[in-house]
N, C-alpha and C positions, 0 to 999 in steps of 0.2 A: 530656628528649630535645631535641637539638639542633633548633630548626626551622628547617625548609627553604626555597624560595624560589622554590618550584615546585609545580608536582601532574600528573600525567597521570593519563588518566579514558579509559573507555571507557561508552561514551553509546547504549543502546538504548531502542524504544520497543514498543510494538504487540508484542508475540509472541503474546497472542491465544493463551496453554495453553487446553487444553481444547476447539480448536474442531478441525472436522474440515472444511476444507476443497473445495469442491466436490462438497455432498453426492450420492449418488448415482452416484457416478464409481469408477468400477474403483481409481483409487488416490488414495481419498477418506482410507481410514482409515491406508494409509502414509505419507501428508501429516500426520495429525494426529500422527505419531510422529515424524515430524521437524522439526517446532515445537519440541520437545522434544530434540528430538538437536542442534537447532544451538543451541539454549540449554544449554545442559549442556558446549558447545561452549565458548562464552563461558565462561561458569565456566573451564575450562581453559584456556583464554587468558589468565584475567585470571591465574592463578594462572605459566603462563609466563613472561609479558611481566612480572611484580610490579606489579602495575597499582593507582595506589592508590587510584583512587573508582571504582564499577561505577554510575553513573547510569540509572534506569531510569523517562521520562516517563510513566508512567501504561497499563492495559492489558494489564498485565503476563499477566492470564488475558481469556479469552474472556466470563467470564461472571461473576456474584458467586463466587467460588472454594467447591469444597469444601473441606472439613477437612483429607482425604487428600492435595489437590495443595497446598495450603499448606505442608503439612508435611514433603512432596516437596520442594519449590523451597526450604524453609526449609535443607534436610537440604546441600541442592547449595550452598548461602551459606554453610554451616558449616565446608564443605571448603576457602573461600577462606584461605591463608596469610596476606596482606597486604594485599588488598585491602577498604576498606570499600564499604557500598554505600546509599544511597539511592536511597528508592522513593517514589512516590504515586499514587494509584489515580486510575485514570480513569472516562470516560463507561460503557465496559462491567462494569468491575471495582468499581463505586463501591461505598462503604460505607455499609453500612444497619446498622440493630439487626440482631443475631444474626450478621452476617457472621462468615467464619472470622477475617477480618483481626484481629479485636477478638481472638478466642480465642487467636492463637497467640501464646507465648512466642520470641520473634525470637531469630535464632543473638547472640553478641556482637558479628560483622560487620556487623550491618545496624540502618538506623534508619530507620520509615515517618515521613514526613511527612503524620501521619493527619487533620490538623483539615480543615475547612473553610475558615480563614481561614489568611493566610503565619503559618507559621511555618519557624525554622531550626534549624540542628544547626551547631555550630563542631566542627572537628578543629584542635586546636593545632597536632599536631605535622606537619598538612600547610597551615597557616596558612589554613585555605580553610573558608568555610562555604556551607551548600547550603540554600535558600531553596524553600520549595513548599507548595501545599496540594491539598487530595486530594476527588476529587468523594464527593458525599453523594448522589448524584441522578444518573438516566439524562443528565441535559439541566440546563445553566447558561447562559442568557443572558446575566446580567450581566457588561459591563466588567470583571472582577477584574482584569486586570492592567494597566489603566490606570493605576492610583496606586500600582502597586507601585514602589519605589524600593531598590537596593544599601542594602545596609549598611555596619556598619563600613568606612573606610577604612584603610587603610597591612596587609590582608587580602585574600586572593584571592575572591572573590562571584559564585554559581553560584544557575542560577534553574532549576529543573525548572518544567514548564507542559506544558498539554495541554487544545488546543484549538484552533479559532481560524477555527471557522464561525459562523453565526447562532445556531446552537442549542448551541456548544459554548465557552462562553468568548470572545465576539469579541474579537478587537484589531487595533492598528495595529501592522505592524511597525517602523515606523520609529520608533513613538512608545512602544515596548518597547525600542527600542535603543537610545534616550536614558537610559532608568533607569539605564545606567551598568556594569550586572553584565560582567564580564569572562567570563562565559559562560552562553548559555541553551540550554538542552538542552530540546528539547520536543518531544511527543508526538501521536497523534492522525491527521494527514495522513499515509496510506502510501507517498505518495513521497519518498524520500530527497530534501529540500533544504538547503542547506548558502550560509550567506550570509556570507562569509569578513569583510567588511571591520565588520558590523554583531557579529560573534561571536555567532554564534544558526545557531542549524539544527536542522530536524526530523532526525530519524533515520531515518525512515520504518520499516516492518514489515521485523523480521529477518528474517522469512520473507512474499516474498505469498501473500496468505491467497485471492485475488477473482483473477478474470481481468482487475479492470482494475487490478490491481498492476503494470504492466510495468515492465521495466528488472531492474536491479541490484539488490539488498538485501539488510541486512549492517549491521555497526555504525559509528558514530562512533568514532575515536581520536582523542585529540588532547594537547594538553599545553599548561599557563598558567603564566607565570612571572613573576614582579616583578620591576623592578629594584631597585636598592641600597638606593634610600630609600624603597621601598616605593610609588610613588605611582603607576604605570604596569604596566600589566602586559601581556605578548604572550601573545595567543591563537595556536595552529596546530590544527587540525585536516582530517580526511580521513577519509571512507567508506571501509571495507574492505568488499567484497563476501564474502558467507560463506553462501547461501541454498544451499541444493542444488539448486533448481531456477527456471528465471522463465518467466512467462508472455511467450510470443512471438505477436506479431502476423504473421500471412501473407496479400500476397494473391495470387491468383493472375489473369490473366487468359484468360477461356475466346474461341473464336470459332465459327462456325459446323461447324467441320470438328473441334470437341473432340469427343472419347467418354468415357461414365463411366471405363473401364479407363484410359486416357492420363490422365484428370485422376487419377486412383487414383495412379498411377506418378509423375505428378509430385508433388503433396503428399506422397506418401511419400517421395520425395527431398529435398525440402525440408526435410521434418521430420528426416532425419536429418545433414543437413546442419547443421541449427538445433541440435539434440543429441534426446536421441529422449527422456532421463528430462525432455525441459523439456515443459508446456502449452501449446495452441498455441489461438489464434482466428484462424480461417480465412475470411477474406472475396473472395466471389469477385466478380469484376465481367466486365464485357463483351457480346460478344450471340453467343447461342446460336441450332441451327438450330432453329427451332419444330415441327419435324414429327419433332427425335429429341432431344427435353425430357434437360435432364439432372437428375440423381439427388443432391444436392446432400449429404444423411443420409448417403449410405455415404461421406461424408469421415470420418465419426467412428469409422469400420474402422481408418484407417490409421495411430492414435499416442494418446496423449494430449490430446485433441481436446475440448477444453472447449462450445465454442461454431463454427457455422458461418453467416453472413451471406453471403446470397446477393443480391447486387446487378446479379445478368446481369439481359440483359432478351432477348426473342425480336425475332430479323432478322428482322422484317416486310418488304416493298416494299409499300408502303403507295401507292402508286400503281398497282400490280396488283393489290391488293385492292380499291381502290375504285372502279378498273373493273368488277371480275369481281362485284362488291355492289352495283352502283350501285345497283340497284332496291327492296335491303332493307333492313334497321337496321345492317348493318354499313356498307353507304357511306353513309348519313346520319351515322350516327357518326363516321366518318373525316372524310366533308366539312364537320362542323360544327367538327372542331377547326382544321381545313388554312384557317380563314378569319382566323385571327389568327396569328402570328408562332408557333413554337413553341420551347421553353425547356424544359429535360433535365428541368424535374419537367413539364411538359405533354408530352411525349413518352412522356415513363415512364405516365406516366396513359391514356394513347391506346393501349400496345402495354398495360397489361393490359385496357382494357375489350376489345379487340381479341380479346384471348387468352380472356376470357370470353364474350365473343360466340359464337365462334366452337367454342369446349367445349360452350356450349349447342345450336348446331346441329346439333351431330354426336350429340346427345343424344336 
């Protein structure tokens, strides 16, 4: 077979089968089925677009894999036409004695990168070889890719990784982007970052899995080619967004003339404004009238409502309370903060001892 003088790849990381999503959540268990439907997604992309490496940093499942979904995901790799694909297991998915990874007989499409230490896999006929090693263990501190260096030259040199916390593989990026590989595909951090000039980027989770996955998420494309003599090669890549759903952040701000029903109305405008199948954390701020407290729970009536932060605080006049108090612990209270300067977390601190104070007298 003639080789080529190029390769184009599609680069996932984190999809995280097998997990469910927000547990507890009215649409916990239709999230965990579409983990699964935008990967199966992929598959049919790769197979459209004739995609010739399906890159997949580590992660791949939620947890050590069963039998059943290995041989699921295996079945979905075998359907691939033309595309090959490399894998390696990550921090959740790591390989132990008994794992399925060992057990399964891999489609002809696919090659794991299963050791511990680098190893590679050459494709002649797409002049490219893919570099990686695969966790054995929840947690890897050490350096591994400190001394890891490209191979072969006058060949295209692809680095799958997955890591790049305290507990998860540290490194330098700059001093991983020296190793020379004309592409690193890496795993682990769920925010898609993409660092064009060093050729390296996480992928971030095809799907967010957490409410603090926000933004976009979707896969890397991209494409590496040599020139003539082999000695250079041009990286392009870009994020395709392909998630069905992201997590959106909202805040809103209340004031004393808000009502539970009006903030209802609003949030629920918002949310459908923001798209209603998306997640939403809701943070509210400002100041509230204290004598008609609002109701901050029944946000989670109005959508897909993950979480709600409630950062109001109550409109005191705090100069009529510490008149109308002088004589008891709540203007001793008041007066002992009013004798130093006050600063948005000593204010904060003064309208709840205030609010507690004040719940206890009517008690």
């Amino acid at each position: 077979m003639e080789r080529r003088a190029g390769v184009n790849f599609i680069h996932i990381a984190d999809t995280h089968l097998g997990m469910q999503p927000d547990p507890g959540k009215h649409w916990s268990k239709k999230r965990a089925e579409e983990l699964w439907d935008t990967f199966r997604t992929v598959i049919q992309i790769c197979n459209e677009k004739l995609v010739d490496l399906l890159l997949i940093s580590g992660d791949l499942f939620h947890h050590r894999p069963l039998k059943r979904e290995v041989k699921e995901v295996n079945y979905l790799f075998s359907t691939l036409k033309h595309t090959k694909v490399v894998l390696i297991a990550g921090n959740h998915d790591y390989i132990s004695k008994g794992t399925a990874y060992e057990e399964v007989e891999w489609a002809k499409q696919v090659t794991m990168l299963s050791q511990e230490t680098i190893q590679s896999v050459y494709f002649p006929e797409l002049d490219t070889e893919v570099s990686g090693f695969s966790y054995h263990s929840r947690e890897i501190t050490e350096r591994l890719y400190d001394d890891v260096s490209r191979g072969e030259r006058g060949r295209i040199q692809i680095l799958l990784g997955h890591g790049g916390d305290e507990r998860h593989v540290p490194f330098d990026r700059k001093q991983l982007a020296k190793a020379g590989f004309d592409y690193v595909a890496l795993g682990h951090i769920h925010k898609p970052e993409l660092w064009l000039e060093e050729k390296m980027a996480y992928a971030g989770a095809l799907e967010p899995t957490d409410k603090n996955d926000m933004g976009q998420h979707g896969y890397i494309i991209g494409e590496i080619e040599l020139n003539t003599e082999k000695t250079k090669a041009i990286t392009q890549f870009k994020l395709v967004p392909i998630a069905k759903r992201e997590y959106v952040s909202l805040r809103s701000k209340v004031t004393v003339e808000s009502t539970n029903v009006g903030l209802l109305e609003n949030i629920a405008s918002m949310i459908v404004q923001n798209g209603e199948e998306n997640i939403y954390k809701i943070t509210l701020e400002g100041n509230y009238d204290p004598e008609a407290p609002l109701n901050p729970d029944l946000l989670y009536r109005t959508g897909n409502v993950v979480q709600v932060i409630d950062e109001t605080k109550p409109d005191y006049d705090v100069d009529i309370l510490s008149y109308e108090h002088q004589e008891d612990v709540i203007g001793m209270y008041i007066q002992e903060f009013q004798k130093e300067s006050m600063d948005e977390k000593k204010q904060k601190a003064l309208f709840y001892g205030i609010n507690a104070l004040l719940k206890q007298e009517e008690s």
